[in-house]
LOROVO-934634 format. One record per residue (C-alpha): chain; residue in three letters; x, y, z. Coordinates in nm, 2 decimals. Example, Ala and Ser with C-alpha at 12.3 -4.5 7.8 and 13.67 -1.06 7.14 Angstrom:
("A" "ala" (1.23 -0.45 0.78))
("A" "ser" (1.37 -0.11 0.71))
***
This chain:
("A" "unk" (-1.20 2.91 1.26))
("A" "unk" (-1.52 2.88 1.47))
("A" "unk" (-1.87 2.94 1.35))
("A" "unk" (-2.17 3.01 1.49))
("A" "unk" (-2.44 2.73 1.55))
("A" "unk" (-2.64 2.70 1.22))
("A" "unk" (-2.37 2.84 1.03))
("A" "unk" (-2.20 2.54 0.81))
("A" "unk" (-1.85 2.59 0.68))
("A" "unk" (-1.79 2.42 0.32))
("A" "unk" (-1.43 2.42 0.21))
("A" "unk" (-1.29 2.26 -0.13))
("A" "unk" (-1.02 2.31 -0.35))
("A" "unk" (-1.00 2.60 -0.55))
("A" "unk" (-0.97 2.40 -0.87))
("A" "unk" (-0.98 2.08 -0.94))
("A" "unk" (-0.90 1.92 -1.34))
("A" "unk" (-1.08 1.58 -1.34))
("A" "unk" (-1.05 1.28 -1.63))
("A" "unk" (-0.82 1.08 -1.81))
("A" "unk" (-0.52 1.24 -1.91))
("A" "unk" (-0.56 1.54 -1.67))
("A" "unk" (-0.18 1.48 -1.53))
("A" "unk" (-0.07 1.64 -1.84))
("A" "unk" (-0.23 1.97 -1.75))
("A" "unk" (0.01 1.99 -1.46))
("A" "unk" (0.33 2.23 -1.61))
("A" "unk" (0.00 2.45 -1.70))
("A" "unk" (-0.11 2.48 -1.34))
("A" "unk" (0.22 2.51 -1.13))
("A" "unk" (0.24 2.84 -1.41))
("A" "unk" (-0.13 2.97 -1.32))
("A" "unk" (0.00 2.94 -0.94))
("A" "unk" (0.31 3.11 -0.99))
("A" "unk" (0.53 2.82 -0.88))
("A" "unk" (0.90 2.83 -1.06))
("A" "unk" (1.06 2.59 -0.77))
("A" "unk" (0.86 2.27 -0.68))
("A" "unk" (0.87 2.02 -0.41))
("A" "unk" (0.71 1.70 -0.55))
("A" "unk" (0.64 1.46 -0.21))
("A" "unk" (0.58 1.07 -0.29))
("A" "unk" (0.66 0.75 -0.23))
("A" "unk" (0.89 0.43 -0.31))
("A" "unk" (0.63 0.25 -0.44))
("A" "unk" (0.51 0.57 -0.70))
("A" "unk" (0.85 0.63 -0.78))
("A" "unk" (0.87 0.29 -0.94))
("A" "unk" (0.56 0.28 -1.12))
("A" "unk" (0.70 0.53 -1.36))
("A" "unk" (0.44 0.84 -1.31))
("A" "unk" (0.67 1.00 -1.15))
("A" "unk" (0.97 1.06 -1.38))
("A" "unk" (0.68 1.12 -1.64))
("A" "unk" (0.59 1.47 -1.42))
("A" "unk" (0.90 1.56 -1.33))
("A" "unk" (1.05 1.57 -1.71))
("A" "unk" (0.69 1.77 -1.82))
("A" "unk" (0.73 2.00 -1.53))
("A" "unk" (1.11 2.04 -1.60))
("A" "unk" (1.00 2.07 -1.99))
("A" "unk" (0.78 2.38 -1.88))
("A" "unk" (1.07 2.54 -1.74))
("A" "unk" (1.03 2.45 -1.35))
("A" "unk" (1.28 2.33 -1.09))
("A" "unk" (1.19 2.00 -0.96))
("A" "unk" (1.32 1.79 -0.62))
("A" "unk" (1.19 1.47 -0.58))
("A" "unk" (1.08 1.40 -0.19))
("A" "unk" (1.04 0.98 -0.16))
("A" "unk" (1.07 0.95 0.23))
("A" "unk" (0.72 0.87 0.31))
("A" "unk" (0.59 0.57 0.46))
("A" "unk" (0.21 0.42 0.47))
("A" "unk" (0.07 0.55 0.77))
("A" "unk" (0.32 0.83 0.77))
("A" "unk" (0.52 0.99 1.09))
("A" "unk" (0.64 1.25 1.21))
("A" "unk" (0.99 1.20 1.12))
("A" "unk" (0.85 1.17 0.75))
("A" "unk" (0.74 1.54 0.81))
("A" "unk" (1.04 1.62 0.96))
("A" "unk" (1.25 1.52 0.63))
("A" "unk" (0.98 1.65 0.39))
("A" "unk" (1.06 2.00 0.55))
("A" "unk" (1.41 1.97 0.53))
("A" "unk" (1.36 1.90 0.17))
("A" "unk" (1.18 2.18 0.09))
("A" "unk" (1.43 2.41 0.27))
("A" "unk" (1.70 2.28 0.07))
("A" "unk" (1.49 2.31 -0.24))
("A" "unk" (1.34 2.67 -0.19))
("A" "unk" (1.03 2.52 -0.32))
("A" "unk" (0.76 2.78 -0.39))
("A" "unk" (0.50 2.55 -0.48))
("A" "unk" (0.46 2.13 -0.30))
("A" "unk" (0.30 1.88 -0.57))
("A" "unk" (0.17 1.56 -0.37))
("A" "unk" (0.20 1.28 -0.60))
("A" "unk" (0.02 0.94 -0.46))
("A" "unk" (-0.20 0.79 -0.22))
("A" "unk" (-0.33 0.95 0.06))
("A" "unk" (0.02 0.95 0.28))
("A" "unk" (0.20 1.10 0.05))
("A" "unk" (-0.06 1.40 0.04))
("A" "unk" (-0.11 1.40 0.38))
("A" "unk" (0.22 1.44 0.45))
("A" "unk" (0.28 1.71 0.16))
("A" "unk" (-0.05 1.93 0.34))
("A" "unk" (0.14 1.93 0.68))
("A" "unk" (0.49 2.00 0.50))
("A" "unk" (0.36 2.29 0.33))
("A" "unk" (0.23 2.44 0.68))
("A" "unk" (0.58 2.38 0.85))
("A" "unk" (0.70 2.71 0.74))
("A" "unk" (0.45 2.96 0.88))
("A" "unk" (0.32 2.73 1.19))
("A" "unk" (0.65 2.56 1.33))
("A" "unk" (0.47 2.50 1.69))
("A" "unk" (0.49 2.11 1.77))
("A" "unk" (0.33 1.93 1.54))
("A" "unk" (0.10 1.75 1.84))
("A" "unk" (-0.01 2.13 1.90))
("A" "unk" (-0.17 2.12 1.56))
("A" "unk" (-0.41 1.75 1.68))
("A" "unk" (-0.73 1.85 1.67))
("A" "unk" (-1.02 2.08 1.50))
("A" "unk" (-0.91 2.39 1.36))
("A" "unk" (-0.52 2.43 1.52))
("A" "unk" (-0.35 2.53 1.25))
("A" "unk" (-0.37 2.95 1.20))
("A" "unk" (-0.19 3.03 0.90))
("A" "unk" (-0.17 2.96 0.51))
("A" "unk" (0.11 2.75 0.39))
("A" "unk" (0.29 2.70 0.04))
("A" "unk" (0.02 2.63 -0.25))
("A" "unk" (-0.02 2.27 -0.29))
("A" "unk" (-0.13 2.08 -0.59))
("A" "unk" (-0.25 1.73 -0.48))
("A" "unk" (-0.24 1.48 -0.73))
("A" "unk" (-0.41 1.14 -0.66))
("A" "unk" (-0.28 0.81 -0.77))
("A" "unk" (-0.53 0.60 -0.55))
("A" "unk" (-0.91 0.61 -0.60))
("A" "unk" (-0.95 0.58 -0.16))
("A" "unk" (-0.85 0.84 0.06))
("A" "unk" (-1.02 1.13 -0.08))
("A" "unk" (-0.72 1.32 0.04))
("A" "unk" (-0.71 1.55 -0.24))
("A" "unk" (-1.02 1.73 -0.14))
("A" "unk" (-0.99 1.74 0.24))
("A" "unk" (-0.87 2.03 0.48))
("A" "unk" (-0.74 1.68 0.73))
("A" "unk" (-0.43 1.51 0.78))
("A" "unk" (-0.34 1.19 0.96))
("A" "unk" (0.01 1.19 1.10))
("A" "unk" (0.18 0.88 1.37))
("A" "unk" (0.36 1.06 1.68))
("A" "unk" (0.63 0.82 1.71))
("A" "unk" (0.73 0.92 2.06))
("A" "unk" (0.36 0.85 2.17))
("A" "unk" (0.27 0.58 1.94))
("A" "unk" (-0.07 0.82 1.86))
("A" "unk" (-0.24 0.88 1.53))
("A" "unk" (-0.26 1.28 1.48))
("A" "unk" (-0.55 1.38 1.30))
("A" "unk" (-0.53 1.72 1.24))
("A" "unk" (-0.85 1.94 1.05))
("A" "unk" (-0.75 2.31 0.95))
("A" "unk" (-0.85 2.45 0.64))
("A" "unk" (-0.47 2.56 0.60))
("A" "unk" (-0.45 2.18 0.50))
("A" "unk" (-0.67 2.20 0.22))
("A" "unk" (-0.44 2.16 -0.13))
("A" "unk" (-0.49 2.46 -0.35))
("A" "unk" (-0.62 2.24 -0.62))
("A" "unk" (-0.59 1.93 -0.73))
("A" "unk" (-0.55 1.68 -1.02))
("A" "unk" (-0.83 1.37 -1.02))
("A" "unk" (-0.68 1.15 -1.32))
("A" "unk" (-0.82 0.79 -1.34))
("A" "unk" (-0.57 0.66 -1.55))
("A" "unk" (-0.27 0.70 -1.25))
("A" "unk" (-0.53 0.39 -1.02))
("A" "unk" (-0.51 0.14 -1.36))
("A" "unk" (-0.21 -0.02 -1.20))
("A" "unk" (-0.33 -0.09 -0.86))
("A" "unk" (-0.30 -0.43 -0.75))
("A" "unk" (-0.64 -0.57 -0.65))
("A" "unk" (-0.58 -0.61 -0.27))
("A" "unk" (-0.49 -0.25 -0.27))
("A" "unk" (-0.78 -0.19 -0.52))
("A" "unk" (-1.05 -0.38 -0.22))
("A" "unk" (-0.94 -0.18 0.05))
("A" "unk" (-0.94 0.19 -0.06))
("A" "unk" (-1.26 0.10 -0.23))
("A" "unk" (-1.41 0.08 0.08))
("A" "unk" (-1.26 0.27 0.21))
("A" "unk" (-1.40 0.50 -0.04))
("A" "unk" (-1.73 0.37 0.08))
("A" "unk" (-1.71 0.46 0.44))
("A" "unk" (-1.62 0.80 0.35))
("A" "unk" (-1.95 0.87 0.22))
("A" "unk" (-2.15 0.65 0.47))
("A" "unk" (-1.99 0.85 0.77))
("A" "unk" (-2.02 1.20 0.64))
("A" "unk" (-2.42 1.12 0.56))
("A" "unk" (-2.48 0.94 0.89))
("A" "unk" (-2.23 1.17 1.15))
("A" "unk" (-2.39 1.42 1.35))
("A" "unk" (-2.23 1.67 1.19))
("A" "unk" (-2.38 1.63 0.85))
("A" "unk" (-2.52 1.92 0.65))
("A" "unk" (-2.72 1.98 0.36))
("A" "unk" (-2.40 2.08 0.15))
("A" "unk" (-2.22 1.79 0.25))
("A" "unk" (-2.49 1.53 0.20))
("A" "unk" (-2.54 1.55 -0.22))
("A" "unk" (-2.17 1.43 -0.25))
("A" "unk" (-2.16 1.15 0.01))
("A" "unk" (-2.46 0.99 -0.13))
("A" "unk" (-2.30 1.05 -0.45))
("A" "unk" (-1.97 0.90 -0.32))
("A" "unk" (-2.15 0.53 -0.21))
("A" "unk" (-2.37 0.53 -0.51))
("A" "unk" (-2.03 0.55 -0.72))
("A" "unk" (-1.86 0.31 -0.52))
("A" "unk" (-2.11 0.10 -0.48))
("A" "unk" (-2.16 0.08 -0.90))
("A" "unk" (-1.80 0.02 -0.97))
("A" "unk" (-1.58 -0.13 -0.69))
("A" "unk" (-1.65 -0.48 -0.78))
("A" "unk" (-1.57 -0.41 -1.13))
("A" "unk" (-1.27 -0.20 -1.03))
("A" "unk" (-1.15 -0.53 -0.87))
("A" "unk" (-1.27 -0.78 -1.10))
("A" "unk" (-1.10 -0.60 -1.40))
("A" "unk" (-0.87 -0.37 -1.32))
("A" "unk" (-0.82 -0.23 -1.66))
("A" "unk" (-1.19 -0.13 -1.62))
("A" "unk" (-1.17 0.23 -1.72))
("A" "unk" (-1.53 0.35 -1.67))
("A" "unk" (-1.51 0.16 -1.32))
("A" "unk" (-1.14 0.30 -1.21))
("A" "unk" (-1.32 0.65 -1.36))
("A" "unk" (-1.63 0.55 -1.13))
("A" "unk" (-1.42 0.50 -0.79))
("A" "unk" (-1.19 0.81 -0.86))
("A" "unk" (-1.47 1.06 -0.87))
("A" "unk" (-1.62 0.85 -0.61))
("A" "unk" (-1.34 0.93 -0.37))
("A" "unk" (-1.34 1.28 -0.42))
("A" "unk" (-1.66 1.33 -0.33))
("A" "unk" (-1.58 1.10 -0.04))
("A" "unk" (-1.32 1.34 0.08))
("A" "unk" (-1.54 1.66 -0.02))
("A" "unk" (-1.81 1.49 0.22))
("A" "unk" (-1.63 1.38 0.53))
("A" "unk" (-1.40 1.67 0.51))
("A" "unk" (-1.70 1.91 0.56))
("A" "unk" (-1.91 1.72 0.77))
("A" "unk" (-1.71 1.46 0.95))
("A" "unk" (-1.60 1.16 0.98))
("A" "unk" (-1.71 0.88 1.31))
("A" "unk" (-1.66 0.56 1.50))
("A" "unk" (-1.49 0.31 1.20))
("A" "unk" (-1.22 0.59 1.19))
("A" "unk" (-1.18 0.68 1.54))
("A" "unk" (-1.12 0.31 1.57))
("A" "unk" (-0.95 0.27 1.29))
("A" "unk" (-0.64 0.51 1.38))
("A" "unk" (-0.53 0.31 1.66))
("A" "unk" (-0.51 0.04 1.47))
("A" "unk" (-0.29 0.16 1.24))
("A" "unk" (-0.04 0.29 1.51))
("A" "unk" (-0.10 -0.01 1.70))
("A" "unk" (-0.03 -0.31 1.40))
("A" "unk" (0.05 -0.06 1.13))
("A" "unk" (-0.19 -0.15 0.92))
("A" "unk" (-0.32 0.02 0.60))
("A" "unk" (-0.59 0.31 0.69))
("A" "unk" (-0.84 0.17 0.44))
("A" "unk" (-0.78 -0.15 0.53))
("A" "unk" (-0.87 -0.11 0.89))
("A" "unk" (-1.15 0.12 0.79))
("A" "unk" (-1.29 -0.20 0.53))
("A" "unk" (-1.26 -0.48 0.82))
("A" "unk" (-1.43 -0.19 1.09))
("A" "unk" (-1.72 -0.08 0.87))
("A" "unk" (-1.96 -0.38 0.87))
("A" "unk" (-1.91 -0.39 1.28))
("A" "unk" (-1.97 -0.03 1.38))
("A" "unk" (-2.26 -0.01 1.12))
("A" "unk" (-2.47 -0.31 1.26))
("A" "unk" (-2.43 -0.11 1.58))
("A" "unk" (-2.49 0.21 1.50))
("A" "unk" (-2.84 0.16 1.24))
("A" "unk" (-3.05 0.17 1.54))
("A" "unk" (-3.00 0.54 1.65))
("A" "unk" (-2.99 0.70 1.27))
("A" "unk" (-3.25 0.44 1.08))
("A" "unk" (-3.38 0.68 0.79))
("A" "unk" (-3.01 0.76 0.75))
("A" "unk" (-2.84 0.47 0.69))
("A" "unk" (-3.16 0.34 0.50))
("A" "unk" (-3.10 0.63 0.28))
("A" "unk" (-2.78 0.48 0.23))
("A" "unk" (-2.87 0.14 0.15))
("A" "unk" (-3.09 0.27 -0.11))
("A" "unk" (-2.80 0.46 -0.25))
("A" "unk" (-2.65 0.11 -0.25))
("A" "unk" (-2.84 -0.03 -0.45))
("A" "unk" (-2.98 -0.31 -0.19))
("A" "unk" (-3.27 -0.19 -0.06))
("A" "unk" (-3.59 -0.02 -0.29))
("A" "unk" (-3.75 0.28 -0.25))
("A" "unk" (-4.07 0.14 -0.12))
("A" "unk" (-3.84 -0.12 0.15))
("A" "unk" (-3.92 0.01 0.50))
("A" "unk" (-3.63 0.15 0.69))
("A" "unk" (-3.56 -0.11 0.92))
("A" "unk" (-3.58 -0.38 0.61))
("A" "unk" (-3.34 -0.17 0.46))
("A" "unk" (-3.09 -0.11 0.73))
("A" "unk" (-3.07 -0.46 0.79))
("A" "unk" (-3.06 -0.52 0.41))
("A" "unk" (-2.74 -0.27 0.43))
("A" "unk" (-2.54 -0.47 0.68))
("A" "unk" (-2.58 -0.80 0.50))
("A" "unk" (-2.46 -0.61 0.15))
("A" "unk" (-2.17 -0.45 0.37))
("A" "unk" (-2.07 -0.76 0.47))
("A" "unk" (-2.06 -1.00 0.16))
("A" "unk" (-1.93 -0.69 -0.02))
("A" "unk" (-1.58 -0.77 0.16))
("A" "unk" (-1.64 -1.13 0.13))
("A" "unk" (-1.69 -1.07 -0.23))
("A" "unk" (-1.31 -0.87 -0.24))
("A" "unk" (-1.17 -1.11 -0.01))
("A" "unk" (-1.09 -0.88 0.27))
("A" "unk" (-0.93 -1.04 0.54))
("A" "unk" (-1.06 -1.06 0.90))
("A" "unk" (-0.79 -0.81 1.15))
("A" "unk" (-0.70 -1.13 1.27))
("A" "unk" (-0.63 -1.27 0.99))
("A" "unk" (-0.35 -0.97 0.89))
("A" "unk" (-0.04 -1.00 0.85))
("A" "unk" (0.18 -0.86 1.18))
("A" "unk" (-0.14 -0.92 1.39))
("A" "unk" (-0.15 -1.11 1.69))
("A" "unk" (-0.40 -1.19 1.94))
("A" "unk" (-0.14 -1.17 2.21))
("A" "unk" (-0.05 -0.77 2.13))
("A" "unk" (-0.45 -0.74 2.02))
("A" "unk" (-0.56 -0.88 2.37))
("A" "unk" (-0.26 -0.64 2.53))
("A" "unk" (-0.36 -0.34 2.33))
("A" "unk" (-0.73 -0.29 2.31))
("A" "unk" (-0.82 -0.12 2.64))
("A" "unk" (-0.56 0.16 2.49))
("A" "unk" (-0.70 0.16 2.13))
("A" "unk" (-1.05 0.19 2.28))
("A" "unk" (-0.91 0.48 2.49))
("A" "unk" (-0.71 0.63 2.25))
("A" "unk" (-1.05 0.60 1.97))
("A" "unk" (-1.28 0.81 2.22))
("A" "unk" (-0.95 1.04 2.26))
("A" "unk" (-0.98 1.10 1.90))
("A" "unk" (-1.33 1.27 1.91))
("A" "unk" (-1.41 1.09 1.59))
("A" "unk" (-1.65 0.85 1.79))
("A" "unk" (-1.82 1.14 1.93))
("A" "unk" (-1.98 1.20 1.59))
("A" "unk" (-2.14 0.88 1.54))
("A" "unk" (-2.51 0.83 1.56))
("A" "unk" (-2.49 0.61 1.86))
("A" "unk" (-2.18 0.73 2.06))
("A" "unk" (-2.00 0.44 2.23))
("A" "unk" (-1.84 0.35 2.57))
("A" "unk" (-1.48 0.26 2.60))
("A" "unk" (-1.63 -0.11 2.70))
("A" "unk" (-1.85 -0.09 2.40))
("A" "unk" (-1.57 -0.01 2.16))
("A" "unk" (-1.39 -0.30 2.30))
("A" "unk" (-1.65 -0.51 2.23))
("A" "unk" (-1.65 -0.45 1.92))
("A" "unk" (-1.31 -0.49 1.82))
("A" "unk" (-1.38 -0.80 1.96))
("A" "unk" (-1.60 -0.86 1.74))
("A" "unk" (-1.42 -0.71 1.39))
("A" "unk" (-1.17 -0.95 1.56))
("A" "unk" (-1.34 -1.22 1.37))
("A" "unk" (-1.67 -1.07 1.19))
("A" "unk" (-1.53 -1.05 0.83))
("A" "unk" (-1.52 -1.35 0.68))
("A" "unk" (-1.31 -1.44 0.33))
("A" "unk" (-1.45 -1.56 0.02))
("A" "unk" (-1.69 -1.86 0.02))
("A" "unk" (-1.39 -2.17 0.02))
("A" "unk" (-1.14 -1.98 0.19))
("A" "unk" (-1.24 -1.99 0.52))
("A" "unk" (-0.97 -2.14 0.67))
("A" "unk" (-0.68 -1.98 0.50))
("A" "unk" (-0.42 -1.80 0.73))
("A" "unk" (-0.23 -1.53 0.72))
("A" "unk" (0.06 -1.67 0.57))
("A" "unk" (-0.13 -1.71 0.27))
("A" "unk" (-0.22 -1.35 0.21))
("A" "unk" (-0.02 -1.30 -0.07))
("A" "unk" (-0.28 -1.17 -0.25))
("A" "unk" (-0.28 -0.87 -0.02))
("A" "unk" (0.08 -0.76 -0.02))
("A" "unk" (0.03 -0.42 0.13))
("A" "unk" (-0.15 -0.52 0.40))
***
């Protein structure tokens, strides 16, 4: 839907149940929805933790059909959707619980709009393609990153095109969702680093795009506050529950933000990453954000000073500029402090496909529209440059320097 200029649009989920324990509530709100037949869409990964067998025998408990849809990859596909839908035909699911990180909702919000929008899915690419409702969806988040939960986007690979979809239709928004700390206690601390910051960049690009609004701007500064108070302790000590509490609301109001505002450069670049070497979203987004922010401070100075103050790093008397540059130091020991690797220093990345690849990925980032958004919009030279530059800019903890990428194991998603 298009609005007038002026006129800001401000979508969330209907309801959302937020704290420790919440996941048990579930049985109670597939009833209030009128769901008898669910769909639950996950992953491998869930599946094995355990959480997943827990809902299923509540839900089952309170009377309601359950299938179990496991199919979905990181960076999900197409052909992920394509199953999913099969699923839920076989199923007659009236009702799709997403159950996981942010693939496994995304793919759950484009499943649910299958039924009443079966154009091609690369029709739907794009702001505001998608026309009709879909199945209520309940989106249950077991990652404190993606801010999936709250947003009216999905991200889906075109495997024939090797493209990163990002759709944005408020048909894509869940219904409501369920924001449960206790489901992020078990991630491993690679995993923990990069949807923390990822986390971060959520709110940093909805305050700085130029598509930010005065609804959208209280929860983003709210998001890198959070985030900026309790990664490090979400990492350090991952039985942390105020922390894991912390980054969970934190990337909510992540997704509230960007959702309604929008997101810019570090995820227009980030996409064709992902398609490119596969690589985690919030990963990319981690290794991207210290890069595009050093570049783009100069045209939005009060902003991302704002920011830095929201940080933590920079007072309020500290003049902008102090601040912004203040910002881009914290940004990057912040991922030397959680050991974030450099993109060349990931695993299934090689400077022969990166040097072969990165007039396309620049291409294909402006093609996005995300860059389009950011306070200094780039060139398809100057987004080469700085991959280039993210290349090599992120450096690892102080000592480990010269470690390789066979000796990631610390980061076994990546």
């Amino acid at each position: 839907m298009k609005t007038e200029p002026g006129i800001r649009r401000f979508d969330v989920p209907t309801t959302i149940l937020r704290g420790g324990g919440a996941r048990h509530r579930l049985p109670d709100l597939v009833r209030e929805m009128g769901g008898s037949r669910v769909l639950l869409v996950t992953d491998p990964g869930v599946v094995q933790l355990g959480a997943v067998a827990e809902v299923v025998k509540s839900l089952k408990a309170a009377g309601v059909s359950v299938a179990i849809f496991d199919q979905v990859q990181p960076d999900p596909t197409d052909e992920n959707v394509a199953a999913g839908v099969a699923a839920l035909g076989t199923q007659r699911a009236d009702l799709i619980v997403a159950f996981g990180g942010g693939s496994p909702i995304d793919v759950a919000k484009v499943i649910a709009i299958r039924p009443a929008n079966p154009a091609p899915l690369p029709d739907f690419m794009g702001l505001h393609k998608i026309r009709r409702a879909g199945l209520p969806l309940i989106a249950v988040p077991t990652t404190a990153g993606t801010g999936s939960e709250a947003t009216k986007v999905a991200v889906i690979t075109d495997t024939a095109r090797h493209v990163k979809m990002m759709m944005l239709s408020a048909p894509l928004l869940p219904r409501a969702a369920i924001v449960d700390y206790e489901l992020s206690l078990s991630m491993p601390r690679g995993l923990t680093a990069a949807v923390g910051v990822d986390t971060l960049t959520h709110g940093i690009e909805a305050y700085v795009s130029r598509q930010a609004n005065a609804l959208a701007d209280p929860p983003a500064l709210q998001c890198v506050t959070l985030a900026a108070r309790h990664l490090r302790a979400a990492w350090t000590e991952p039985s942390n529950r105020g922390a894991r509490e912390g980054m969970m609301l934190a990337a909510t109001l992540g997704g509230m933000a960007f959702s309604n505002s929008s997101v810019c450069l570090v995820h227009g670049m980030s996409r064709p990453i992902g398609a490119v070497f596969h690589l985690p979203h919030g990963l990319s987004n981690a290794i991207l954000l210290p890069t595009v922010a050093r570049y783009s401070v100069q045209a939005a100075p009060a902003r991302y000073a704002a920011i830095a103050r929201a940080c933590g790093c920079a007072g309020p008397a500290t003049p902008d500029a102090d601040a912004c540059a203040t910002l881009i130091t914290w940004l990057e020991d912040l991922n030397r402090a959680l050991e974030l690797p450099r993109l060349s220093q990931c695993r299934g990345v090689t400077r022969e496909v990166f040097e072969a690849s990165v007039e396309k990925m620049a291409t294909d980032a402006l093609a996005s529209g995300s860059p389009g958004n950011n306070p200094r919009v780039p060139t398809a030279t100057e987004i080469v440059a700085l991959y280039r530059e993210a290349w090599g800019a992120t450096r690892l903890s102080r000592g480990d320097n010269n470690r390789t990428t066979s000796d990631l194991s610390a980061f076994p998603v990546f």
